[in-house]
N, CA, C and O atoms as CSV, one atom per row, in Angstrom:
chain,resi,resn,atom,element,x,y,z
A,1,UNK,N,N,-15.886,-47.930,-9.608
A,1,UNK,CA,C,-15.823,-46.741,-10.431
A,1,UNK,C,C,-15.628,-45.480,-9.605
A,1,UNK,O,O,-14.959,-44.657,-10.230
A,2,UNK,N,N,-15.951,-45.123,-8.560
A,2,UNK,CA,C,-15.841,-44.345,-7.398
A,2,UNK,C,C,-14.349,-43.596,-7.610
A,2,UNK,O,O,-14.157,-42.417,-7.906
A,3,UNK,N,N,-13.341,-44.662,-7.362
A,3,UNK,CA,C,-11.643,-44.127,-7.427
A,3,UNK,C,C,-11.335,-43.551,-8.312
A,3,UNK,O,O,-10.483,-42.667,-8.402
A,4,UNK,N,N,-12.208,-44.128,-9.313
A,4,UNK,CA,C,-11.319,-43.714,-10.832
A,4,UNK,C,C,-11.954,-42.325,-11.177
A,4,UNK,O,O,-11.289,-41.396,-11.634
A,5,UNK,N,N,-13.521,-42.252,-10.878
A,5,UNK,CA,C,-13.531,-40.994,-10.911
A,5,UNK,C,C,-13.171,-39.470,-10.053
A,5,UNK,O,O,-13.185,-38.274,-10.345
A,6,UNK,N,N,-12.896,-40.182,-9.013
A,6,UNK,CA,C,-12.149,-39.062,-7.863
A,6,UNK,C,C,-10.810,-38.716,-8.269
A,6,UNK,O,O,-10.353,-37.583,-8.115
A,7,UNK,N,N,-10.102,-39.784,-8.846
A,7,UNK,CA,C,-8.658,-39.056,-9.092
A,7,UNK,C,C,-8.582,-38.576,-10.607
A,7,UNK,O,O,-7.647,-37.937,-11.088
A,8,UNK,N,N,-9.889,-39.053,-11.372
A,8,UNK,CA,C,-10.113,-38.184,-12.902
A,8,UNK,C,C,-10.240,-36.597,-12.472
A,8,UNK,O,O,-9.917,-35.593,-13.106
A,9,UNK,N,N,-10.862,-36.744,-11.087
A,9,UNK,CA,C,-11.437,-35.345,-10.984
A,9,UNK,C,C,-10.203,-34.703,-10.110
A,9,UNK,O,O,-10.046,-33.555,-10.524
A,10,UNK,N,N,-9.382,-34.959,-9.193
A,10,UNK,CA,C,-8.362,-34.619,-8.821
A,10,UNK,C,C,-7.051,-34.443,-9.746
A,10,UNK,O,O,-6.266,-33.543,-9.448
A,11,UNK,N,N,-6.868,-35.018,-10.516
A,11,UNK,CA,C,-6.170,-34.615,-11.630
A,11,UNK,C,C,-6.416,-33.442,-12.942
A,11,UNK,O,O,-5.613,-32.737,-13.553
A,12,UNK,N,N,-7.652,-33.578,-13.026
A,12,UNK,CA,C,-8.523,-32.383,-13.676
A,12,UNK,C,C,-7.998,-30.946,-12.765
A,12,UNK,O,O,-7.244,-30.089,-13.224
A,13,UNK,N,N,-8.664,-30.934,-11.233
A,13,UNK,CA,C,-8.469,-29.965,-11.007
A,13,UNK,C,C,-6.836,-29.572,-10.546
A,13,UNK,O,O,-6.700,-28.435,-10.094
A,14,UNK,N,N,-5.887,-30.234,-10.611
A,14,UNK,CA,C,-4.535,-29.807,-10.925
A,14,UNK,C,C,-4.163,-29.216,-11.966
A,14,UNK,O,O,-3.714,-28.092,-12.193
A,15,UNK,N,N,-4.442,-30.262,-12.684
A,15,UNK,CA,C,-4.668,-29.461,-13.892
A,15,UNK,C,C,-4.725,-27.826,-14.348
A,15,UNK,O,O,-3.946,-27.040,-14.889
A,16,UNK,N,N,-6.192,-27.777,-13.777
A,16,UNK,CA,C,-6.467,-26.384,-13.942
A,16,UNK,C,C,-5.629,-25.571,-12.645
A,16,UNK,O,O,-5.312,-24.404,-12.877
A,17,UNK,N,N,-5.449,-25.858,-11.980
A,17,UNK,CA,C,-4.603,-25.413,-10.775
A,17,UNK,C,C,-3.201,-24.894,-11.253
A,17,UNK,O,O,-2.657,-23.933,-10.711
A,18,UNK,N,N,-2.683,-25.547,-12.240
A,18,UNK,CA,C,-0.937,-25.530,-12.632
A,18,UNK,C,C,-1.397,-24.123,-13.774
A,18,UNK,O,O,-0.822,-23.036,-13.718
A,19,UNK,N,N,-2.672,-24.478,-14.889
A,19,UNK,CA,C,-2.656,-23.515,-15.823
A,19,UNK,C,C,-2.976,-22.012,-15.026
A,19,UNK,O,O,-2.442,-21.022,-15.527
A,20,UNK,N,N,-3.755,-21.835,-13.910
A,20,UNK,CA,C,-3.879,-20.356,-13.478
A,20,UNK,C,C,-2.745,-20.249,-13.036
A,20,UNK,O,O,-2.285,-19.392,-13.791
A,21,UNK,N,N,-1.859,-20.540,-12.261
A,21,UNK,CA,C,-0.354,-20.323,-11.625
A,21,UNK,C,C,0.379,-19.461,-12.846
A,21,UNK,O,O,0.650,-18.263,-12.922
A,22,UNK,N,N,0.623,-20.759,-13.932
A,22,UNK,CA,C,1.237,-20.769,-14.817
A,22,UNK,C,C,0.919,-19.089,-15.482
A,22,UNK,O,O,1.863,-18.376,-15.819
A,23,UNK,N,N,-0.530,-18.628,-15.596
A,23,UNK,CA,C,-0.907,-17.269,-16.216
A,23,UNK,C,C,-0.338,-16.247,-15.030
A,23,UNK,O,O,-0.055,-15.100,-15.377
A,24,UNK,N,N,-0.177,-16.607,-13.743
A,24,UNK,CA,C,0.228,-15.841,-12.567
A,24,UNK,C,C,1.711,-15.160,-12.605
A,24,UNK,O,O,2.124,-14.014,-12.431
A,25,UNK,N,N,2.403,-16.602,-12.963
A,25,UNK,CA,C,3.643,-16.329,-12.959
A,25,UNK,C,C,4.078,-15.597,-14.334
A,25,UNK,O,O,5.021,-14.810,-14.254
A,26,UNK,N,N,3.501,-15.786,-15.508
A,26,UNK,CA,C,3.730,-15.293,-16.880
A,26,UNK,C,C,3.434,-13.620,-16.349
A,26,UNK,O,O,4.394,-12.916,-16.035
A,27,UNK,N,N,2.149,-13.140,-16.297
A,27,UNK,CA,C,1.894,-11.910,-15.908
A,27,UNK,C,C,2.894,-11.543,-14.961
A,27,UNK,O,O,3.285,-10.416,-15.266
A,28,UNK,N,N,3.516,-11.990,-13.907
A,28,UNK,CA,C,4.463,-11.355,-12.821
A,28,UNK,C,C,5.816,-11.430,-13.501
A,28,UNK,O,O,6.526,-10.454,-13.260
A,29,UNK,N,N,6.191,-12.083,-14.061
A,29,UNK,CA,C,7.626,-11.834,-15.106
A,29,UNK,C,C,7.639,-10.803,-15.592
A,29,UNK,O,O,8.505,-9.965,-15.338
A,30,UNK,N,N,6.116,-10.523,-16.885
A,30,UNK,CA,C,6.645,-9.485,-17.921
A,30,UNK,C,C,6.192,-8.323,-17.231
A,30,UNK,O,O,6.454,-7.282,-17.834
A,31,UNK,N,N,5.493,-8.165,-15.972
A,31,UNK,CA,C,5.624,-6.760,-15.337
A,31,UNK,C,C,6.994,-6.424,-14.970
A,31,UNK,O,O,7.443,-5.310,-15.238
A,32,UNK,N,N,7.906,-7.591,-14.187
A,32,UNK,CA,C,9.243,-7.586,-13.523
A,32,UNK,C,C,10.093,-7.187,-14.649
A,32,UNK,O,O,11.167,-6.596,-14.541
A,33,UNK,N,N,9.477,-7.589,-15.837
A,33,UNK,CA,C,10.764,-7.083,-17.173
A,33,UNK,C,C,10.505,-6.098,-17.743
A,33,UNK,O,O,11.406,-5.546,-18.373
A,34,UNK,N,N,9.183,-5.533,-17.720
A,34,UNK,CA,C,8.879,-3.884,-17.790
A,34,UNK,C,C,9.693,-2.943,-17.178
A,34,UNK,O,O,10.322,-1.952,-17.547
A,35,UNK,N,N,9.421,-3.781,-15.702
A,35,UNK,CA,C,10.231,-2.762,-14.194
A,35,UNK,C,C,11.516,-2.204,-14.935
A,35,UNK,O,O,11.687,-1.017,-15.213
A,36,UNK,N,N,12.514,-3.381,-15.251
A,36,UNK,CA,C,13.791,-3.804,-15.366
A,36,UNK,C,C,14.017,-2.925,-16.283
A,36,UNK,O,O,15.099,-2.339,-16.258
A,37,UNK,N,N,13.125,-2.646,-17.233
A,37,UNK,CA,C,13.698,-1.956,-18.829
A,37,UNK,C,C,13.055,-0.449,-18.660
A,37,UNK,O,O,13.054,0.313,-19.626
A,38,UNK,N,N,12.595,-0.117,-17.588
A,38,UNK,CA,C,12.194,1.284,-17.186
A,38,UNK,C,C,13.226,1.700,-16.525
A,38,UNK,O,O,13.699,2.819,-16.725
A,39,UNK,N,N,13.802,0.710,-15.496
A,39,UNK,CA,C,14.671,1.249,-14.644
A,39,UNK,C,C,15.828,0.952,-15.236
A,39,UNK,O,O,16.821,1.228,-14.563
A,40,UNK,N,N,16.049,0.382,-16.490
A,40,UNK,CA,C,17.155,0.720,-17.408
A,40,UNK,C,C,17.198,2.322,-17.984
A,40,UNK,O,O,18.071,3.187,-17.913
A,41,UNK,N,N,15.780,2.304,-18.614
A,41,UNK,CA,C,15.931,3.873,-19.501
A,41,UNK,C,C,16.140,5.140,-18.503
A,41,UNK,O,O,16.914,6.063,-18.758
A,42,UNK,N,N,15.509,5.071,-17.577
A,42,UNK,CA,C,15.752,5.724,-16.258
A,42,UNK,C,C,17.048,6.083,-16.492
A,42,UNK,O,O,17.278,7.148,-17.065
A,43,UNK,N,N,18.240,5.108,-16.017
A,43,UNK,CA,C,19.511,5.574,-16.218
A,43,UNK,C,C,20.461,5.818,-17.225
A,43,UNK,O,O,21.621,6.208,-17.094
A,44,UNK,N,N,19.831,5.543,-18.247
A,44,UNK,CA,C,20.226,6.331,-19.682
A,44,UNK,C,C,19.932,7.682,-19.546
A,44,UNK,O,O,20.786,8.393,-20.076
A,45,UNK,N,N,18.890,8.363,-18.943
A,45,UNK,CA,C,18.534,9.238,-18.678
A,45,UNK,C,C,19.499,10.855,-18.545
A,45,UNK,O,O,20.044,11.169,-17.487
A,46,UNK,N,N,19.548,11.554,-19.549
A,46,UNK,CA,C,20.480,12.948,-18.717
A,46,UNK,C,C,19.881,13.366,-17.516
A,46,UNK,O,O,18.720,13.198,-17.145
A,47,UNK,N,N,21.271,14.204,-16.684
A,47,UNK,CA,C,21.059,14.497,-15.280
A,47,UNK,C,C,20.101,15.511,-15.034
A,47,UNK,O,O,19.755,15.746,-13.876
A,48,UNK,N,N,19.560,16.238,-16.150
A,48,UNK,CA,C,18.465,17.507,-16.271
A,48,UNK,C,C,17.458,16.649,-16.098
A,48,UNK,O,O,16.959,16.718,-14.975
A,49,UNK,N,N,16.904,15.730,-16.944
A,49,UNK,CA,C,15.793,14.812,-17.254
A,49,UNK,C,C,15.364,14.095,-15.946
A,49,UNK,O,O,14.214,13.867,-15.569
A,50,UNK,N,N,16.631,13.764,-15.285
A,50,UNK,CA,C,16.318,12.820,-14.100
A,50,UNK,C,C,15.903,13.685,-12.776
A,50,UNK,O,O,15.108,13.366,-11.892
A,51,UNK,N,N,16.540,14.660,-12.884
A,51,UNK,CA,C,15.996,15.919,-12.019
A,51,UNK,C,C,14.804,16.593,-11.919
A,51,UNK,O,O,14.227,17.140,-10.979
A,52,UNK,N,N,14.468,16.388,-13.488
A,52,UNK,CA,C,12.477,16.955,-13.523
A,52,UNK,C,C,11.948,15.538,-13.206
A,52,UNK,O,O,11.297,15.658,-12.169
A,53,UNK,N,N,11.927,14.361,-13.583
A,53,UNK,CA,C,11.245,13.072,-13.127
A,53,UNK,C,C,11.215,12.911,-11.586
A,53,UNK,O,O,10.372,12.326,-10.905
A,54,UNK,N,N,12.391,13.604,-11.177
A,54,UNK,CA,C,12.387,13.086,-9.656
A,54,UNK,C,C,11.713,14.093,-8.626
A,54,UNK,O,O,11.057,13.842,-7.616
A,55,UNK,N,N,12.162,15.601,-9.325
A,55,UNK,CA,C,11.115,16.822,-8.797
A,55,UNK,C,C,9.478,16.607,-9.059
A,55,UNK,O,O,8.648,16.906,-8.201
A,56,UNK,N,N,9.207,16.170,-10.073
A,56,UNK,CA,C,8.031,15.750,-10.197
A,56,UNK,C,C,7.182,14.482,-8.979
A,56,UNK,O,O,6.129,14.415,-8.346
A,57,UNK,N,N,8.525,13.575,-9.209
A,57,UNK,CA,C,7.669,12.809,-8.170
A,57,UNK,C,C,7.784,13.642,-6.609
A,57,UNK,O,O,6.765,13.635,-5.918
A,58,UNK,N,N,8.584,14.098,-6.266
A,58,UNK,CA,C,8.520,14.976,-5.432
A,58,UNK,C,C,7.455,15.884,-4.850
A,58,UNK,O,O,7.127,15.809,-3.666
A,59,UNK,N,N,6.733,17.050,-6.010
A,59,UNK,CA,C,5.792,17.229,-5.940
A,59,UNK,C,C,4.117,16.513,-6.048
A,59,UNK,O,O,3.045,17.081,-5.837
A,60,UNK,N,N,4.352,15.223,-6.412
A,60,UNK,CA,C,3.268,14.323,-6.209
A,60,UNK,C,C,3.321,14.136,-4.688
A,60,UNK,O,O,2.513,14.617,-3.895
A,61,UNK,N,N,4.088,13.583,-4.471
A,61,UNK,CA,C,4.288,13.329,-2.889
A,61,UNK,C,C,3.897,14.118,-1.980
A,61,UNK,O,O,3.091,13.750,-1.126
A,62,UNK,N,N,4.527,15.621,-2.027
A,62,UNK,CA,C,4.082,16.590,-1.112
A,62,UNK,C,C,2.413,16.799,-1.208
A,62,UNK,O,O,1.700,16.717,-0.208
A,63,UNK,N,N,1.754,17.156,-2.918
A,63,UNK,CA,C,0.396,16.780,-2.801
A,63,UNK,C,C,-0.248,15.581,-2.189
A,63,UNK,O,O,-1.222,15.616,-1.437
A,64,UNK,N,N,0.200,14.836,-2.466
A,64,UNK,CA,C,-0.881,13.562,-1.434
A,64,UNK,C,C,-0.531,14.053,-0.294
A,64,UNK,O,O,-1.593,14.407,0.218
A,65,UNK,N,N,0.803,14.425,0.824
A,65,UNK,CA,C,0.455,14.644,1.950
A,65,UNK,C,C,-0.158,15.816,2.717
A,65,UNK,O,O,-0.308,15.950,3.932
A,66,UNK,N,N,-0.525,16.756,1.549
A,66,UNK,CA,C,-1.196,17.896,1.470
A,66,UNK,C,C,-3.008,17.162,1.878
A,66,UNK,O,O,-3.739,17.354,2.850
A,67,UNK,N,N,-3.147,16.495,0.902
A,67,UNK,CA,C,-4.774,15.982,0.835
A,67,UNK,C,C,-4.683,15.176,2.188
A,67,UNK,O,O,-5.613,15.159,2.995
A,68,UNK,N,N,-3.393,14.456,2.387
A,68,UNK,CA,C,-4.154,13.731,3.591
A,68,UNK,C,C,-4.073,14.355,4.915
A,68,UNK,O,O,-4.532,13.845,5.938
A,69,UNK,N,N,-3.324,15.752,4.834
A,69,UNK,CA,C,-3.162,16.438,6.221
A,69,UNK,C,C,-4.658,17.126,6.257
A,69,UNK,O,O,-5.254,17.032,7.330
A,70,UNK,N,N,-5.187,17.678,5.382
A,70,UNK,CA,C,-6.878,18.213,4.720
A,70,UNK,C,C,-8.050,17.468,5.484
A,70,UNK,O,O,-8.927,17.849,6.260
A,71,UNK,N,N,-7.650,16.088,4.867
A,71,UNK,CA,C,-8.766,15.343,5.387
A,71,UNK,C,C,-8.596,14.772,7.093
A,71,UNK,O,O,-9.475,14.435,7.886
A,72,UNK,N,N,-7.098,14.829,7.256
A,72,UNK,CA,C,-7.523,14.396,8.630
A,72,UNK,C,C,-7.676,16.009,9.763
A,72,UNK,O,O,-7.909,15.968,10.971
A,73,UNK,N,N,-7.547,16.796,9.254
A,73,UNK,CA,C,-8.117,18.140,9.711
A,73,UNK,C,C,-9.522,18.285,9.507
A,73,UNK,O,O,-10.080,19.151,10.180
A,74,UNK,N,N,-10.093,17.719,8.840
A,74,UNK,CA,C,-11.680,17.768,8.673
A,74,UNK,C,C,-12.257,16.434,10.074
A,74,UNK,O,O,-13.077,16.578,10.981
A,75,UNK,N,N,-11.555,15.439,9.762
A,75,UNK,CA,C,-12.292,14.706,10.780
A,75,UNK,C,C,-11.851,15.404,12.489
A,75,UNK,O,O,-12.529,15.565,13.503
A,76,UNK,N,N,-10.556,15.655,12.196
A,76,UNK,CA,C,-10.898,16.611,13.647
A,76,UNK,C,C,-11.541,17.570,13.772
A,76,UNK,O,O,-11.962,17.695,14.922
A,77,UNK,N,N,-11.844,18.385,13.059
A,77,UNK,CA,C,-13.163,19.251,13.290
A,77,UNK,C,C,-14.321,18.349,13.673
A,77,UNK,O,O,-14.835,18.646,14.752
A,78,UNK,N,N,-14.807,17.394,13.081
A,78,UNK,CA,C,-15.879,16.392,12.776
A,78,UNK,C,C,-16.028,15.986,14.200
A,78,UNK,O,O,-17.043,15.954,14.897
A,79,UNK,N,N,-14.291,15.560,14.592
A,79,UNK,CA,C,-14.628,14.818,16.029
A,79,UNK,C,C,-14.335,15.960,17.395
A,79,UNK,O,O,-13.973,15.585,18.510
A,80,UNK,N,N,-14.527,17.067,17.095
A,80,UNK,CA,C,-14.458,18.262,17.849
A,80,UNK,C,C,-15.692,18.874,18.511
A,80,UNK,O,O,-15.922,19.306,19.640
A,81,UNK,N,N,-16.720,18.690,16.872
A,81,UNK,CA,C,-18.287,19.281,17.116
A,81,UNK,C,C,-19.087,18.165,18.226
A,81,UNK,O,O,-19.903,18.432,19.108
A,82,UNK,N,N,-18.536,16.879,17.829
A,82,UNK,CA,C,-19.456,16.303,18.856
A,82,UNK,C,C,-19.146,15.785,19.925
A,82,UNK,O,O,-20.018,15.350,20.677
């Protein structure tokens, strides 16, 4: 009885092995077909529209490297005092 239950149980856990994949790969498709149909409307997009989306991300960008020039100016102070 030994065999039969080792490969009941090795088959079980394939089993469950194929169904999490299976939810892995489902979730990574319909993000990839989100992507796809954003970066469709994107280029439907007028050239005014695409110009504030892209200035925008623009100014995100320059803020984060704003905060991170901030903080690493603080740790050099930090590593200055001592």
């Amino acid at each position: 009885m030994g065999i039969i239950s080792f490969f009941k149980k090795s088959f079980g856990d394939m089993k469950k092995s194929a169904k999490a994949q299976h939810e892995v790969d489902k979730a990574q498709f319909n993000a990839t077909k989100a992507e796809s149909r954003a970066t469709w409307e994107e280029a439907k997009m007028s050239p005014s529209k695409r110009q504030e989306m892209m200035q925008k991300e623009r100014d995100a960008k320059i803020e984060e490297a704003n905060a991170r020039q901030a903080e690493a100016e603080k740790r050099i102070e930090t590593a200055k005092k001592k």
